[in-house]
LOMI-32753 format. One record per residue: x, y, z of N, C-alpha, C in turn; residue in three letters. Coordinates in steps of 0.1 Angstrom, whole numbers. Layout:
BEGIN
    n_c1    n_c2    n_c3   ca_c1   ca_c2   ca_c3    c_c1    c_c2    c_c3   residuo
       X       Y       Z       X       Y       Z       X       Y       Z       ALA
...
This chain:
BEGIN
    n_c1    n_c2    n_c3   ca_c1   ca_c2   ca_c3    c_c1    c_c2    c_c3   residuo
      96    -113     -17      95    -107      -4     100    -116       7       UNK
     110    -113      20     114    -117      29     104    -115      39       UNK
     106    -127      48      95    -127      56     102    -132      72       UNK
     103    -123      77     113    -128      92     100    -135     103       UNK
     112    -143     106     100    -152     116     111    -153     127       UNK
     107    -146     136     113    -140     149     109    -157     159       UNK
     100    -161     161      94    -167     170      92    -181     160       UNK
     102    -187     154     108    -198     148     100    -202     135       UNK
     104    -213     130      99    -216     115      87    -226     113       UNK
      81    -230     125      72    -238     123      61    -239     120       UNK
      51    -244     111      40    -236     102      30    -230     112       UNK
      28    -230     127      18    -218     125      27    -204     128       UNK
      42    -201     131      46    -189     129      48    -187     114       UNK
      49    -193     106      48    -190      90      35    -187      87       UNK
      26    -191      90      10    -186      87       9    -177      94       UNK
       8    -174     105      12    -157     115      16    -147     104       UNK
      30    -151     104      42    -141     100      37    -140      83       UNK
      35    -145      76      26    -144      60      11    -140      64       UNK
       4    -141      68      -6    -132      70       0    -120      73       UNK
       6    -114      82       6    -105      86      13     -94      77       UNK
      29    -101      72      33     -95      62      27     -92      52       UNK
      22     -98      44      13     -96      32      -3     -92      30       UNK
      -5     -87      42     -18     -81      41     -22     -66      37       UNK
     -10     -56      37      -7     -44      31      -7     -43      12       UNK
      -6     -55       9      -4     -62      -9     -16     -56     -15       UNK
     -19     -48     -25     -29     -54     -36     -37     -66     -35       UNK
     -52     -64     -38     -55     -80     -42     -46     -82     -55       UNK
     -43     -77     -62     -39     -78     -75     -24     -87     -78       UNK
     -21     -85     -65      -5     -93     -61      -6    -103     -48       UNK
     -20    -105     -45     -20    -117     -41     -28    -127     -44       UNK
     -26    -130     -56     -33    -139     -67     -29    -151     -66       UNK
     -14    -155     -62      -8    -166     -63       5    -165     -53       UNK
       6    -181     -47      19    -180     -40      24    -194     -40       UNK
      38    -196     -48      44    -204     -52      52    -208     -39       UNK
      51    -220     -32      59    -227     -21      62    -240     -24       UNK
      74    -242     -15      82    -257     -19      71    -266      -5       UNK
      78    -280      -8      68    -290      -3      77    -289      17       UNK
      77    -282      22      84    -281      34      72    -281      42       UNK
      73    -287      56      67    -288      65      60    -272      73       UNK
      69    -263      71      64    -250      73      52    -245      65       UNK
      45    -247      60      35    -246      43      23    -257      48       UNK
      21    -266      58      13    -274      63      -1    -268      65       UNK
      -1    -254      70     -13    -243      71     -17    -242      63       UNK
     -13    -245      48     -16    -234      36     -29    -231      38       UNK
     -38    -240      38     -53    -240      36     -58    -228      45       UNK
     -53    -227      58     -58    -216      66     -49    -200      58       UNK
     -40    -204      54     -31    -191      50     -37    -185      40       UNK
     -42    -195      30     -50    -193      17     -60    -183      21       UNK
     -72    -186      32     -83    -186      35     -81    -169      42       UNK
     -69    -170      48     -68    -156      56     -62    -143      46       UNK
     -58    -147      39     -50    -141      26     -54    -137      14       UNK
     -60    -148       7     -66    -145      -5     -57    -153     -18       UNK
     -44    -159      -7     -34    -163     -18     -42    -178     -24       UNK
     -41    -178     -36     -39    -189     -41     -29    -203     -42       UNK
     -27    -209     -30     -16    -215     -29     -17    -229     -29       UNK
């Protein structure tokens, strides 16, 4: 899944913009989410929490 980030790439618009996208998912498909070690992914903990992702 692409995830546009209008309002730039820094992790709290990536925690915004991945909440937001991915909240229409199955729990069933948001079991897990595989990310690289990038400064954007800094939230995870809150993203996890708001999501259900296992990240």
């Amino acid at each position: 899944m692409l995830i546009h980030l209008p309002r730039g790439h820094k992790a709290p618009q990536m925690r915004d913009a991945l909440i937001a996208q991915t909240a229409h998912l199955p729990a069933a498909m948001r079991r897990t989410l595989t990310w690289d070690q990038g400064r954007e992914m800094s939230m995870h903990a809150q993203t996890s929490a708001a999501t259900g992702f296992d990240i």
